[in-house]
N, C-alpha and C positions, 0 to 999 in steps of 0.2 A: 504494500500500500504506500502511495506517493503522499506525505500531505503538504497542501500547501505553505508558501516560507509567511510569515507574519509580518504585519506593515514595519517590524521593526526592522525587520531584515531585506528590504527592499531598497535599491539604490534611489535616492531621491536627490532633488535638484532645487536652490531655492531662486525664486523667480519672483520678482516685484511683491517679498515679505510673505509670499506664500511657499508653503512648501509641498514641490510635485513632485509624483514619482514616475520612471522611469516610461513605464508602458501608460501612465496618462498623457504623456509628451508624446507620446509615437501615436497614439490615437487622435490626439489635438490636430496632431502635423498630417494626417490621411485624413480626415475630415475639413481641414483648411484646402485642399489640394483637390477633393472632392465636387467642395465648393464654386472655385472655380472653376474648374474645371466643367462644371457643369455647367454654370451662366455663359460659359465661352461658347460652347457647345451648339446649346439651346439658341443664341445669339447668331452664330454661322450657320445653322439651319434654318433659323426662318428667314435670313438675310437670304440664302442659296436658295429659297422656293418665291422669293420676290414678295415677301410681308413687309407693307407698310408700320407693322408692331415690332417690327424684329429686335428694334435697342429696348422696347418696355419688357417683351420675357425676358430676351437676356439680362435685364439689371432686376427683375422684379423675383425673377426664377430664385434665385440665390438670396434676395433677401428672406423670402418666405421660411428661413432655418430659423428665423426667430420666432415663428410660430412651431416650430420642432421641425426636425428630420423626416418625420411621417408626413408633413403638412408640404414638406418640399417635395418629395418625391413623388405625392398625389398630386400636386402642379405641373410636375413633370409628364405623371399620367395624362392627365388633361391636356397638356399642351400636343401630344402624338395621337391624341384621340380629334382635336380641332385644325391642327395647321391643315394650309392645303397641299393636294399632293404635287408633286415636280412634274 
């Protein structure tokens, strides 16, 4: 049986008086990269099918993480469920 090592034993990092650990930095930084990566995306797709909306998904797509991750990616649904096709 493996158990797991305890928060005390976890390398951590301290960053602007807060203190992170290791594998919360590597998920921050795949979710940062996610992010754009998405607005980019979303943005050169409706651009490449000739939408007059194309800069509001791409800026609007990505802000929508502040309503959560689920509320982004169901924007995402919507938005392949409405563009038009090429």
């Amino acid at each position: 049986m493996v158990l797991a090592p305890s928060a005390t034993q976890l390398p951590t990092y301290r960053i602007w008086g807060a203190t992170v650990a290791r594998d919360e930095l590597l998920l921050l930084a795949t979710l940062l990269v996610l992010w754009a990566t998405l607005g980019r995306w979303v943005y050169k797709d409706a651009k490449d099918r000739g939408s007059d909306w194309a800069w509001q998904w791409g800026f609007g797509t990505p802000l929508t993480v502040i309503a959560g991750l689920d509320v982004m990616l169901l924007v995402v649904v919507i938005y392949l469920l409405v563009r038009e096709s090429a």
